[in-house]
DRENFI-620312 format. One record per atom (N, C-alpha, C): residue number from 1; residue in one letter; atom name; x, y, z. Coordinates in Angstrom, 3 decimals. Layout:
- i	aa	at	xx	yy	zz
- NUM	A	CA	X	Y	Z
...
This chain:
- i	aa	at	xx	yy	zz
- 1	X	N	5.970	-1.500	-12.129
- 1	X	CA	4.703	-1.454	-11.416
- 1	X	C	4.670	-0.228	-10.525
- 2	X	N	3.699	0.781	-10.866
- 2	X	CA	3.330	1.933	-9.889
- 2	X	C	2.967	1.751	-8.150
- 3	X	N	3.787	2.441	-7.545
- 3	X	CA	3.757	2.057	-6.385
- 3	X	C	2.328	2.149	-5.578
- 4	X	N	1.543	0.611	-5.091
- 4	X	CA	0.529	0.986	-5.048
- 4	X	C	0.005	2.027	-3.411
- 5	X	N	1.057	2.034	-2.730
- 5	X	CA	1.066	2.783	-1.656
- 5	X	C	0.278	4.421	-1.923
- 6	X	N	0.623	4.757	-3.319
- 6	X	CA	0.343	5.861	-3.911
- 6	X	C	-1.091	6.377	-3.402
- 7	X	N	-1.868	4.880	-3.275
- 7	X	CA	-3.615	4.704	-3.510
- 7	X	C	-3.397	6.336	-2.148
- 8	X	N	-2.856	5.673	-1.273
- 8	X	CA	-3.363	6.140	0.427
- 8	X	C	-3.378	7.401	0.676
- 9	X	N	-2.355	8.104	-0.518
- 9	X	CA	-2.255	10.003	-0.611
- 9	X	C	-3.562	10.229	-0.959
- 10	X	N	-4.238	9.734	-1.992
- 10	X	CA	-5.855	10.065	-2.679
- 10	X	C	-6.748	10.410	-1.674
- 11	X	N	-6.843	9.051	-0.432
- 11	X	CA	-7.448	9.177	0.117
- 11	X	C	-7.930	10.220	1.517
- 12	X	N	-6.512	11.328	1.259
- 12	X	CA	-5.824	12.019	2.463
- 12	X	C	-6.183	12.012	3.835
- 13	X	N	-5.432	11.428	4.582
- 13	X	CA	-5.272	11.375	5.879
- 13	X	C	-5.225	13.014	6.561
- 14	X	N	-6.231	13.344	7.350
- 14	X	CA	-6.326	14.337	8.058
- 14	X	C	-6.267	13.673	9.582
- 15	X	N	-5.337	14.535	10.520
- 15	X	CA	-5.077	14.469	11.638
- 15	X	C	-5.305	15.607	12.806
- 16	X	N	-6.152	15.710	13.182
- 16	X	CA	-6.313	16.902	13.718
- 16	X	C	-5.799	16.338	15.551
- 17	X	N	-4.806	17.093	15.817
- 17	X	CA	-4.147	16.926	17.268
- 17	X	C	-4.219	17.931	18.200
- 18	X	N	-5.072	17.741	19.374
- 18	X	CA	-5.093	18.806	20.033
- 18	X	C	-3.777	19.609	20.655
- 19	X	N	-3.947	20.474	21.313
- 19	X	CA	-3.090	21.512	21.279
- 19	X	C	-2.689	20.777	23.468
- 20	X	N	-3.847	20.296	23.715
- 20	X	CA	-3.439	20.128	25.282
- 20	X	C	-3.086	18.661	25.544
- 21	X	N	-1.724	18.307	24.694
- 21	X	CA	-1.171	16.997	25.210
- 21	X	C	-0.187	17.571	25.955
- 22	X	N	0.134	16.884	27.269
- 22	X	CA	1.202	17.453	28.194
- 22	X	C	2.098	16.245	28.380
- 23	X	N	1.547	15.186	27.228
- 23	X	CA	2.750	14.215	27.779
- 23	X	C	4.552	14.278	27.739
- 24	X	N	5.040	13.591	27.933
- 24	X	CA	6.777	13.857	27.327
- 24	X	C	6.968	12.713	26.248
- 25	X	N	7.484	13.862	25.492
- 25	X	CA	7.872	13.408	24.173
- 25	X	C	8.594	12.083	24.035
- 26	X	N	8.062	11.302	23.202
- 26	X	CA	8.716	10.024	22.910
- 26	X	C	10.550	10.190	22.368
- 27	X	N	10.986	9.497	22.322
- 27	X	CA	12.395	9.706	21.926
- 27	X	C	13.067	9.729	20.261
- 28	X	N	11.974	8.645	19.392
- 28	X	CA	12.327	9.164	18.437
- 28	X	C	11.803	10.329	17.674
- 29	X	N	10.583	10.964	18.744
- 29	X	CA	10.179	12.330	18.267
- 29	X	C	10.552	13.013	18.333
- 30	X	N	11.713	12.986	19.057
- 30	X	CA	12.941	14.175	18.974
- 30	X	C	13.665	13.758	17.903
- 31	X	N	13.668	12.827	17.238
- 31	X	CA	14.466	12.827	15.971
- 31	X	C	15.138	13.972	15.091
- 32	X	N	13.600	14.797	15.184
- 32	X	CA	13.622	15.809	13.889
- 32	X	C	12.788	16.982	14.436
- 33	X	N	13.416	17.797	14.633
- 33	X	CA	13.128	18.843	15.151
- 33	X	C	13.356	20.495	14.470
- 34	X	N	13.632	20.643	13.401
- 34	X	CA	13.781	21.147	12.711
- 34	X	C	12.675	22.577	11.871
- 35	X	N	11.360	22.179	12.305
- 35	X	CA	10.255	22.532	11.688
- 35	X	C	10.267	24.439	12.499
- 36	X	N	10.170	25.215	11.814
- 36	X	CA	9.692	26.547	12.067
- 36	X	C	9.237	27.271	12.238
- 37	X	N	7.804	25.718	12.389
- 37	X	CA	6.416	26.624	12.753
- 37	X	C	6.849	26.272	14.710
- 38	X	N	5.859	27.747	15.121
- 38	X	CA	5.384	27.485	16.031
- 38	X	C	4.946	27.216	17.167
- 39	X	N	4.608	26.438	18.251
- 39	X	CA	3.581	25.787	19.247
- 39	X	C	2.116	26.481	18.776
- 40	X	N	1.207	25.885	18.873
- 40	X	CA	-0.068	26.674	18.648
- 40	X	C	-0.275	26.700	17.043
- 41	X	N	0.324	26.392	16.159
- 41	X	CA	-0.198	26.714	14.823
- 41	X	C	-0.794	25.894	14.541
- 42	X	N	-1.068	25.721	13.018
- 42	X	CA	-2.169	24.487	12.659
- 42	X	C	-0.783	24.374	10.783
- 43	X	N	-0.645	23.600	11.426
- 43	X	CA	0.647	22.929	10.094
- 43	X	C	0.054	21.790	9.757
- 44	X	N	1.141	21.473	8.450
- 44	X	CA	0.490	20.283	7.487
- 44	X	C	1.609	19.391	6.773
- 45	X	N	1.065	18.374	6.518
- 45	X	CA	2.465	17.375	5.841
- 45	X	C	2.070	16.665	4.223
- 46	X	N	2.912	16.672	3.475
- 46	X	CA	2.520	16.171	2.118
- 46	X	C	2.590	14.653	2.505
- 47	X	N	1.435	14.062	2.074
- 47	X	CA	1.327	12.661	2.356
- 47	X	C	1.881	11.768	1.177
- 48	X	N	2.054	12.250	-0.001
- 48	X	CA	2.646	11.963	-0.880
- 48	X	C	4.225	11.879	-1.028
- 49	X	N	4.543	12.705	-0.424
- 49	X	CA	6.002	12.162	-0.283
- 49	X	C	6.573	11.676	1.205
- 50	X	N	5.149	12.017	2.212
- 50	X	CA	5.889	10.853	3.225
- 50	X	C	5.627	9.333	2.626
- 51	X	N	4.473	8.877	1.976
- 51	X	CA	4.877	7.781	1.572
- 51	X	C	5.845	7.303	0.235
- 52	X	N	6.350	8.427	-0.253
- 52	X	CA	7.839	7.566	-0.998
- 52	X	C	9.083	7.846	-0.027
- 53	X	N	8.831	8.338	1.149
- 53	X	CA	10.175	8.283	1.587
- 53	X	C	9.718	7.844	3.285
- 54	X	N	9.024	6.832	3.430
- 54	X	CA	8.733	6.570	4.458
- 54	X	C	9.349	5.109	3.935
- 55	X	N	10.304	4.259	4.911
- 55	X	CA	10.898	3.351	4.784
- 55	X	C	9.867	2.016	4.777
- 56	X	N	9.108	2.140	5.988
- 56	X	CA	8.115	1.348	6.615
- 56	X	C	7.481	1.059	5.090
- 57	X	N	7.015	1.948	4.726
- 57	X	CA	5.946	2.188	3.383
- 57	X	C	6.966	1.385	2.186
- 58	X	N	8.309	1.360	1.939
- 58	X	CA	8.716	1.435	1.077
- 58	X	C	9.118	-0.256	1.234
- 59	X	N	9.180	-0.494	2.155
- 59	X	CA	9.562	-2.473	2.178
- 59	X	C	8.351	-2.629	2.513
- 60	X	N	6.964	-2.677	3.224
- 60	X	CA	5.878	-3.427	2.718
- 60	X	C	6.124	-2.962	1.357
- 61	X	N	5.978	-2.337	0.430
- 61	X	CA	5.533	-2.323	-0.880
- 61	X	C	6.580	-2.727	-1.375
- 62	X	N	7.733	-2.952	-0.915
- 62	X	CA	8.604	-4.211	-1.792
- 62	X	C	8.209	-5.799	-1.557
- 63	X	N	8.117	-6.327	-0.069
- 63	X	CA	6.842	-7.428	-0.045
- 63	X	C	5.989	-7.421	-0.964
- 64	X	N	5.022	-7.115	-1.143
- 64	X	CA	3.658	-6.844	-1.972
- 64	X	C	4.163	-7.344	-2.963
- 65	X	N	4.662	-6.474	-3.639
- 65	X	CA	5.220	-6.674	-5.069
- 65	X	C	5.810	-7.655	-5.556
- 66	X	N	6.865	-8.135	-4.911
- 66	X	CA	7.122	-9.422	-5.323
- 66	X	C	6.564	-10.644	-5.307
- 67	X	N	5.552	-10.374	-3.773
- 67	X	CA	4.451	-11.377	-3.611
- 67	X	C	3.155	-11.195	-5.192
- 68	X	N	3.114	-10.594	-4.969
- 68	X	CA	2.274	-10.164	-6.585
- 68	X	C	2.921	-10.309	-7.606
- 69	X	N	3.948	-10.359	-8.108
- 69	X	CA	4.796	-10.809	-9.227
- 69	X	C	4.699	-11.679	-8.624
- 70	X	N	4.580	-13.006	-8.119
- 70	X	CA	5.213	-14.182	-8.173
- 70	X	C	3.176	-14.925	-8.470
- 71	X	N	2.351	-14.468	-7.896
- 71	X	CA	1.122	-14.815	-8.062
- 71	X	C	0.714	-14.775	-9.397
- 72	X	N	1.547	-13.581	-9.716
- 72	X	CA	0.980	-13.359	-11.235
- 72	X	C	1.844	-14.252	-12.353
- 73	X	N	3.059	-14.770	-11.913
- 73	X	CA	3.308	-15.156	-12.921
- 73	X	C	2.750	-16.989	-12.561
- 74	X	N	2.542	-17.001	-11.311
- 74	X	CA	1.573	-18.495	-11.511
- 74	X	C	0.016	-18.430	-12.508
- 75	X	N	-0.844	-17.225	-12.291
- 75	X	CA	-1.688	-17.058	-12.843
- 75	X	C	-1.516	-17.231	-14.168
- 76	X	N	-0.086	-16.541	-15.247
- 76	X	CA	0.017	-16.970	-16.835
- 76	X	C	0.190	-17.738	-16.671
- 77	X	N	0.893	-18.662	-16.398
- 77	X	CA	1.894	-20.225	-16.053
- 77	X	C	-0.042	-20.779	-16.663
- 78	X	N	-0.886	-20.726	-15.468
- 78	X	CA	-1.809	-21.527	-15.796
- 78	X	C	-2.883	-21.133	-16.664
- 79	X	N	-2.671	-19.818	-17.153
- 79	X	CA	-3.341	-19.342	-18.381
- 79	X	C	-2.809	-20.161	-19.667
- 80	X	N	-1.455	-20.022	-19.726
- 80	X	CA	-1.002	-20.283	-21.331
- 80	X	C	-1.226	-22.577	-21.254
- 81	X	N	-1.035	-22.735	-20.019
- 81	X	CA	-1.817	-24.395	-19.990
- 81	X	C	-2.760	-24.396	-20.605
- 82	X	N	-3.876	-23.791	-19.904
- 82	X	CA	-5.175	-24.458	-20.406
- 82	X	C	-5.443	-23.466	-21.830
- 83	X	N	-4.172	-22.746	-22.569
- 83	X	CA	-4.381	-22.483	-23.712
- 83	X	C	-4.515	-23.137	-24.443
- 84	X	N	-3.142	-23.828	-24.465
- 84	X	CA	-2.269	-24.992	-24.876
- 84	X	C	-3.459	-26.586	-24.850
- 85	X	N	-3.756	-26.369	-23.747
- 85	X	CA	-4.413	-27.678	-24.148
- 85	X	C	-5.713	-27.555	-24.852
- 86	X	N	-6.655	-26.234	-24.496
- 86	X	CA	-7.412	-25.789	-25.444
- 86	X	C	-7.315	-26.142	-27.384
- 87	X	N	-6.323	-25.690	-27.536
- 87	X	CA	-5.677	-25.466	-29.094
- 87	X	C	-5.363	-27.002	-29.443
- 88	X	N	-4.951	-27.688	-28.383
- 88	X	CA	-4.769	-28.999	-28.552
- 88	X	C	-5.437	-30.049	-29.083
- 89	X	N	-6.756	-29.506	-28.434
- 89	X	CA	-8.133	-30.383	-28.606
- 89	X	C	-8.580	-29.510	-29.769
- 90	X	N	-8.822	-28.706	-29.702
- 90	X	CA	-9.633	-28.282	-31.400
- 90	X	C	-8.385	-28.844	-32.596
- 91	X	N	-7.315	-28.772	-32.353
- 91	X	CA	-6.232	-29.295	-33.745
- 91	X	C	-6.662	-30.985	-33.897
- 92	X	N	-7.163	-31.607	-32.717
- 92	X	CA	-7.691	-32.860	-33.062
- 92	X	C	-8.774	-33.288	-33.251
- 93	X	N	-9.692	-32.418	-32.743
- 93	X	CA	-10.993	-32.217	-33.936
- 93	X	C	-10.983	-31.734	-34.832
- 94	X	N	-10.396	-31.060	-35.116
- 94	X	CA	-10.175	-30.413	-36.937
- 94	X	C	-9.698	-31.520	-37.611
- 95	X	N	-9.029	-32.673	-36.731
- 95	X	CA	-8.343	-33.389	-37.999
- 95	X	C	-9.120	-34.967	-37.373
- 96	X	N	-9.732	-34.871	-37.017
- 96	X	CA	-10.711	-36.290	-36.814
- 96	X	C	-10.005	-36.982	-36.300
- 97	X	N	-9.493	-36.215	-35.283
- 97	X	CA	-8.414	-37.663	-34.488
- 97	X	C	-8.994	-38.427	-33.000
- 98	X	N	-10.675	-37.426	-32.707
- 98	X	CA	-11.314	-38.148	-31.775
- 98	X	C	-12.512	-38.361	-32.424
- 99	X	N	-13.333	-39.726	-31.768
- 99	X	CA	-14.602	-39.814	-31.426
- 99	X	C	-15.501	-38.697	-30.633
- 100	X	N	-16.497	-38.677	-31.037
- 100	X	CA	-17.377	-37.700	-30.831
- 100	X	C	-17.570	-38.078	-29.184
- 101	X	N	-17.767	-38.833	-28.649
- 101	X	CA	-17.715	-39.419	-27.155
- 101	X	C	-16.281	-38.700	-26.529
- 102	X	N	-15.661	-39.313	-27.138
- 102	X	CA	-14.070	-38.791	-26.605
- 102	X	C	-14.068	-36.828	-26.675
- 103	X	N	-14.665	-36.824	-27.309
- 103	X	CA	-14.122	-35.457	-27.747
- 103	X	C	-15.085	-34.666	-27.071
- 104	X	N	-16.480	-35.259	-26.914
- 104	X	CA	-17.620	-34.377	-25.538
- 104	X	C	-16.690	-34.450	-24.349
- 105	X	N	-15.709	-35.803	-24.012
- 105	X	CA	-15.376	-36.100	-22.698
- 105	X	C	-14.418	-34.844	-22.473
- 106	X	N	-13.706	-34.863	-23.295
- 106	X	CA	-12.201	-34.135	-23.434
- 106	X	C	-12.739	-32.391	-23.139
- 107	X	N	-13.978	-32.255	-24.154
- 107	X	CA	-14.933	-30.449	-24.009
- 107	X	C	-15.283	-30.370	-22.536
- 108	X	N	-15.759	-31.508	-22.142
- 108	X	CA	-16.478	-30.941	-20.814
- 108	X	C	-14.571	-30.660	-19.939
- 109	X	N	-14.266	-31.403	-19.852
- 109	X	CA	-12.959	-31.307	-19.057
- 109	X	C	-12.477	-30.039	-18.804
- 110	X	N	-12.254	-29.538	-20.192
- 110	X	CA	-11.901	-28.246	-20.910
- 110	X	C	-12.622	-27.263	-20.053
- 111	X	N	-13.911	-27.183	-20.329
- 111	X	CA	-14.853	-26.585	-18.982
- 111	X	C	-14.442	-26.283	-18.198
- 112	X	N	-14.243	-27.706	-17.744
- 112	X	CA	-13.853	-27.367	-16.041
- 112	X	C	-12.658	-26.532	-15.203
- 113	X	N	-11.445	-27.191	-16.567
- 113	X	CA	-10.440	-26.823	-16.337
- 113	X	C	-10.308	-25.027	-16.346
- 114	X	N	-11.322	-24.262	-17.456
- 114	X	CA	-11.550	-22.751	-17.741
- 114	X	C	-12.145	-22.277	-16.244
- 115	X	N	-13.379	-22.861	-15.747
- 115	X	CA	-14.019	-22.560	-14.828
- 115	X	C	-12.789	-21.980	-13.384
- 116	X	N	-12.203	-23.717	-13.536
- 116	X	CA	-11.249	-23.423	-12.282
- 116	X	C	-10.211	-22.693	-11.888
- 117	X	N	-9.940	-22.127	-13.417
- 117	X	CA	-8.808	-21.186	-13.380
- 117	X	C	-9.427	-19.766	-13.137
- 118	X	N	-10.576	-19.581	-13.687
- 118	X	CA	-11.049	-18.567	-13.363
- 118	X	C	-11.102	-18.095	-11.788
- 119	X	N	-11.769	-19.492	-11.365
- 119	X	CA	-11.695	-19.013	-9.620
- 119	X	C	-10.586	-18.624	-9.430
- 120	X	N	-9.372	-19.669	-9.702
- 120	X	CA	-8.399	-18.997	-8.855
- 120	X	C	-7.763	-17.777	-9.407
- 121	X	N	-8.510	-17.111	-10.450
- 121	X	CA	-7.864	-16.235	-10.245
- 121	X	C	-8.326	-14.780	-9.424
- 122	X	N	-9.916	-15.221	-9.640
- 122	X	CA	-10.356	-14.437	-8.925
- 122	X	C	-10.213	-14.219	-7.460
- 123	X	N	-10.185	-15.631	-6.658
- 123	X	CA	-9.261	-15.236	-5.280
- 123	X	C	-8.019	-15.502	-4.978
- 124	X	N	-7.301	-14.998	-5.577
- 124	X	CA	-5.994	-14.621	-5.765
- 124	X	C	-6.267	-12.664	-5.896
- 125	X	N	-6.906	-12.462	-6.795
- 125	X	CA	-6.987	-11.031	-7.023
- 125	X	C	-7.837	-10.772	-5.373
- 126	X	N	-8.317	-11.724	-5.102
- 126	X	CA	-9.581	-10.710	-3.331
- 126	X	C	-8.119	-10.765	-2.334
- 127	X	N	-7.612	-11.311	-2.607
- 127	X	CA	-6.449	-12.188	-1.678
- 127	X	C	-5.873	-10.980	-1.424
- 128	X	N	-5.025	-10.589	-2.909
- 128	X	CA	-4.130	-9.676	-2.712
- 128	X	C	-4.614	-8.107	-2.689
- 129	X	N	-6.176	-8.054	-2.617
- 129	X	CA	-6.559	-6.762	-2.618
- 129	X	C	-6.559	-6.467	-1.048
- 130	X	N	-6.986	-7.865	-0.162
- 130	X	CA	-7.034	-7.171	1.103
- 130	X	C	-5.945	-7.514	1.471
- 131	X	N	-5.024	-7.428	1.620
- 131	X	CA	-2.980	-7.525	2.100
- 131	X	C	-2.759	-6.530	1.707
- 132	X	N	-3.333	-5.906	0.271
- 132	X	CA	-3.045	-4.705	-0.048
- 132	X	C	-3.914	-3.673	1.391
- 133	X	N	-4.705	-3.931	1.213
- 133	X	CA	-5.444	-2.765	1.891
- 133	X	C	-5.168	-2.685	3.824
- 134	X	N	-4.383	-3.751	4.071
- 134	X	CA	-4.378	-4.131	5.510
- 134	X	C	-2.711	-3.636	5.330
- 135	X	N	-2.114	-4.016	4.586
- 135	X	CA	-0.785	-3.347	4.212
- 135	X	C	-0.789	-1.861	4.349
- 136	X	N	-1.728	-1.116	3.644
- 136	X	CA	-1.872	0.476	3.852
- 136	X	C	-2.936	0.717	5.247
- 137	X	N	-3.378	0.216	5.801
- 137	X	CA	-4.185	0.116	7.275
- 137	X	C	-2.664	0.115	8.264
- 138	X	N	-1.757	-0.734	8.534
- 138	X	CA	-0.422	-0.615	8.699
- 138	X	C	-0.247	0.953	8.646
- 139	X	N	0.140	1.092	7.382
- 139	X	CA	1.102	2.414	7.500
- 139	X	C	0.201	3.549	7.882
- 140	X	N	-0.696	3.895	7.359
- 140	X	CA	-1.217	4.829	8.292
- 140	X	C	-1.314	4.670	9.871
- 141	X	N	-1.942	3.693	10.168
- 141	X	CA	-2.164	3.742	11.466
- 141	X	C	-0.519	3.702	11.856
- 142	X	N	0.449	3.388	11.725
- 142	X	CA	2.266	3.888	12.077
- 142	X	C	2.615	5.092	12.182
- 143	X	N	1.700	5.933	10.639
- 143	X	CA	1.936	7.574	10.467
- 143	X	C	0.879	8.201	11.756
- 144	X	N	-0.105	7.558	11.701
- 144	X	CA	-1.079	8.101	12.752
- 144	X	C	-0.626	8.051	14.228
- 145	X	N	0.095	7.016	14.556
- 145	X	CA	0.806	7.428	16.255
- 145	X	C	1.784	8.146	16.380
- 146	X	N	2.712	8.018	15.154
- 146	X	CA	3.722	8.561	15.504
- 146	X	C	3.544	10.282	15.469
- 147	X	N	2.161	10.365	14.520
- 147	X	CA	1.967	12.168	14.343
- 147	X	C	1.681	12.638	16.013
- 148	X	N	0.676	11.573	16.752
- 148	X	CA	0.487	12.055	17.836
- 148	X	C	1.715	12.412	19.067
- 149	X	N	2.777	11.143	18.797
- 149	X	CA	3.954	11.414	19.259
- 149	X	C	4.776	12.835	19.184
- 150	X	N	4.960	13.242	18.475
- 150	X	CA	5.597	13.911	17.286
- 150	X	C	4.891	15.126	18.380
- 151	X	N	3.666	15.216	17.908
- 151	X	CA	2.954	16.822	18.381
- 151	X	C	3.014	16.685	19.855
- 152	X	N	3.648	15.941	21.101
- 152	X	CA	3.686	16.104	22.318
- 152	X	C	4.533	16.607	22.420
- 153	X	N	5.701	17.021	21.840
- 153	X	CA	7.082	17.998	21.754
- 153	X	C	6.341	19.442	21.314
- 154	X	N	5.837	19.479	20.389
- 154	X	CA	5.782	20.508	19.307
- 154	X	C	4.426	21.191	19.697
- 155	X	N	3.594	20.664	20.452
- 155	X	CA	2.196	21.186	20.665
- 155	X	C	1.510	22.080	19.453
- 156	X	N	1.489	21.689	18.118
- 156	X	CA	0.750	22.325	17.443
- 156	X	C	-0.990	22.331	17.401
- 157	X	N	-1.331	23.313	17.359
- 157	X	CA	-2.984	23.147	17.596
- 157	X	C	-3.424	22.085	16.299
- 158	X	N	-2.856	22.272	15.410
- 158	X	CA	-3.800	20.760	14.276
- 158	X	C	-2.447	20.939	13.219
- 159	X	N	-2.279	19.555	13.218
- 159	X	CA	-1.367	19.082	12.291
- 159	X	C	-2.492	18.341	11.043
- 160	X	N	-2.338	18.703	9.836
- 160	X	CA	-3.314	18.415	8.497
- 160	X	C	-2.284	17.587	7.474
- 161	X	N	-2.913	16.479	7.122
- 161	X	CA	-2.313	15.960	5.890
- 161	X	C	-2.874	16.298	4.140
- 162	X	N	-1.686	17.091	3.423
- 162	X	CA	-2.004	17.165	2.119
- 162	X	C	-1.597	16.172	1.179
- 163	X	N	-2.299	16.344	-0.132
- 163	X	CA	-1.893	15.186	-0.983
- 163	X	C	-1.737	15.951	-2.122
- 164	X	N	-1.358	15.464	-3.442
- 164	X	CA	-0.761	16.173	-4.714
- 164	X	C	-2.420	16.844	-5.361
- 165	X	N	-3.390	15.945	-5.636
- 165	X	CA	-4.543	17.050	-6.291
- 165	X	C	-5.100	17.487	-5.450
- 166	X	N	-5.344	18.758	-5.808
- 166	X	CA	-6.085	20.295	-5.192
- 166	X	C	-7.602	19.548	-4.526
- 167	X	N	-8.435	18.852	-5.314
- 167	X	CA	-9.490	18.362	-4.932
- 167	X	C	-9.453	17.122	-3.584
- 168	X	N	-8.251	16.813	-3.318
- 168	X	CA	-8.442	15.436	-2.309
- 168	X	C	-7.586	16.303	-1.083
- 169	X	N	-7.630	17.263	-1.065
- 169	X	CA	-6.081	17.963	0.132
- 169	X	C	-7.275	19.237	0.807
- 170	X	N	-7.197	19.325	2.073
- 170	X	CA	-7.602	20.324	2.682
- 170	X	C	-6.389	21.779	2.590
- 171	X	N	-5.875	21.288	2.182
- 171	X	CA	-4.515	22.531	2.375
- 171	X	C	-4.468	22.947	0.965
- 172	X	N	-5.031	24.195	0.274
- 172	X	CA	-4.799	24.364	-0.629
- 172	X	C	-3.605	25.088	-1.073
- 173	X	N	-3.290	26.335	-0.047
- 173	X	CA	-1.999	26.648	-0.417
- 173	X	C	-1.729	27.225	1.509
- 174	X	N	-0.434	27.286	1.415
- 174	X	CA	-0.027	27.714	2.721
- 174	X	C	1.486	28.144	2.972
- 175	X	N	1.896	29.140	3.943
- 175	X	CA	3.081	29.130	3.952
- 175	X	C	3.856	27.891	4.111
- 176	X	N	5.116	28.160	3.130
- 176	X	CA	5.792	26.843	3.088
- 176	X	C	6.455	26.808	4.721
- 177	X	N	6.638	27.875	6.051
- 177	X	CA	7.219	27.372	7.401
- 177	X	C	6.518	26.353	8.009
- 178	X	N	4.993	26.349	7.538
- 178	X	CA	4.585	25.405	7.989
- 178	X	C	4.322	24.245	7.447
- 179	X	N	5.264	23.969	6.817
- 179	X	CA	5.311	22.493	6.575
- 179	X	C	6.096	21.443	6.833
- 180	X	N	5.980	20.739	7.983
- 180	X	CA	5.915	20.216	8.622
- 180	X	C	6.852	18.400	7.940
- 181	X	N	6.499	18.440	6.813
- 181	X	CA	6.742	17.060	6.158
- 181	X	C	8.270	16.571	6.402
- 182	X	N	8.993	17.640	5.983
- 182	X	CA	10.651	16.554	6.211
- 182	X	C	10.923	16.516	7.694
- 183	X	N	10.282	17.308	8.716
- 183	X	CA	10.939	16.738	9.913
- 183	X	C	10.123	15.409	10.620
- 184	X	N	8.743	15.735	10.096
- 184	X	CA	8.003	14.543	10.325
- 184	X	C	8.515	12.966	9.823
- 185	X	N	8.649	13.399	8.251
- 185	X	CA	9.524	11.590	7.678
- 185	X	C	10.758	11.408	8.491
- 186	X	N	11.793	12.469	8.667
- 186	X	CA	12.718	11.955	9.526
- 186	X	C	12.502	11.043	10.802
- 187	X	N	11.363	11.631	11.530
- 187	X	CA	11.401	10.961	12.581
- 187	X	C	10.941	9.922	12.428
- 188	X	N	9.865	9.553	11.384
- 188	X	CA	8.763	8.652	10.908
- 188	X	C	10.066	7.347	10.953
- 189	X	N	11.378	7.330	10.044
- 189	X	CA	11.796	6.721	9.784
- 189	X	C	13.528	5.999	10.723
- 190	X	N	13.522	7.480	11.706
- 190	X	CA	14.203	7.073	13.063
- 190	X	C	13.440	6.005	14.226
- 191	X	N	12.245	6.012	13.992
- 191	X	CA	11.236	5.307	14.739
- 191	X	C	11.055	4.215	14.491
- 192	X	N	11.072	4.119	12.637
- 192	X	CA	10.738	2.726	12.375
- 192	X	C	12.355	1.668	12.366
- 193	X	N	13.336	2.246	12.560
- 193	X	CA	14.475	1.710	12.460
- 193	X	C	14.604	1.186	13.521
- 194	X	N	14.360	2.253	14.714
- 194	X	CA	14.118	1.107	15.954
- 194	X	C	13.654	0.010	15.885
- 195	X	N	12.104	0.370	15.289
- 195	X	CA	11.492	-1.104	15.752
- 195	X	C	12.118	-1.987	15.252
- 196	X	N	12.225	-1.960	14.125
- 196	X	CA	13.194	-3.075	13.295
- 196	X	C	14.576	-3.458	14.071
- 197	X	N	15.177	-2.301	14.574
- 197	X	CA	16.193	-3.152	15.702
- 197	X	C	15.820	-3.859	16.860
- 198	X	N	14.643	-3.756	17.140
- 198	X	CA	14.017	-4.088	18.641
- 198	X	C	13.609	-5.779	18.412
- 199	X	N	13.362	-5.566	16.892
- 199	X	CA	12.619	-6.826	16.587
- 199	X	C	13.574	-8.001	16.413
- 200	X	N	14.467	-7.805	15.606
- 200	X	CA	15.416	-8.460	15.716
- 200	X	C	16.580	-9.372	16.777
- 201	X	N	16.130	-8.415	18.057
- 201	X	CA	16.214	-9.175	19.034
- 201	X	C	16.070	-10.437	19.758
């Protein structure tokens, strides 16, 4: 299964951070300090590979997934049933083994039983579209504080997020000093380790 985190690069996250934050730098924004642009420039981060190597990003979308494999395999579970019992009832009307009474009773059932599976599968699919989408609401808004964090050390005049096609990325080409992306995931993912230790508490 394609990682659906993927969706959130398409949509590219642009961050524009002013240049007059005077706060002091958070601590895991010193994580990663590494980057060569700068104070004052306008740098950019591939959003595409902060989310395959953003940790945060990478266990929700192991959640998800298994939560979705496990929905889905209830969904066949109750597909190949009401196959089964489908095929059931026509092999005993083919062979005259009901009354025509019995066998309206048994059709309408059949009905119902198609109808109801349908619902559920349909909210099952709304279910997991918005967990999906509140799942990627999460990680951005995580990538989105921590960028602001991040630029109270570094004071860059606008930090920009790119994505892999030319058509969804404001950054079409640029020097590679300013790119910004591996010191950003580093910290992205010194930050989120905290929390996860904090939480555990």
């Amino acid at each position: 299964m394609k990682k659906v985190l993927l969706l959130i690069g398409a949509a590219t996250l642009a961050f524009a951070v002013s240049c007059n934050q005077n706060q002091a730098a958070a601590p895991e924004a010193k994580a990663a300090t590494d980057s060569v642009a700068v104070a004052g420039s306008i740098v950019y981060f591939n959003m595409d590979k902060v989310m395959e190597g953003y940790d945060m990003a990478n266990d929700l979308n192991s959640v998800f997934e298994t939560k979705t494999s496990g929905i889905q395999a209830e969904i066949d579970r109750r597909g190949k049933k009401l196959e089964k019992d489908a095929n059931d009832f026509q092999n005993k009307v083919d062979k005259g083994l009901l009354t025509t009474s019995v066998a309206q009773a048994q059709y309408q059932k059949l009905q119902e039983q198609q109808q109801s599976y349908q619902q559920y599968v349909v909210k099952k699919q709304q279910e997991m579209a918005e967990e999906q989408q509140v799942m990627m609401n999460q990680i951005a808004n995580a990538i989105s504080e921590y960028v602001q964090e991040y630029n109270q050390e570094h004071q860059y005049a606008m930090i920009l997020a790119t994505a892999g096609a030319i058509l969804s990325t404001p950054v079409v080409t640029a020097d590679p000093k300013l790119d910004i992306t591996e010191s950003l995931l580093a910290g992205l993912n010194a930050a989120y380790i905290k929390t996860k230790e904090a939480s555990k508490k």
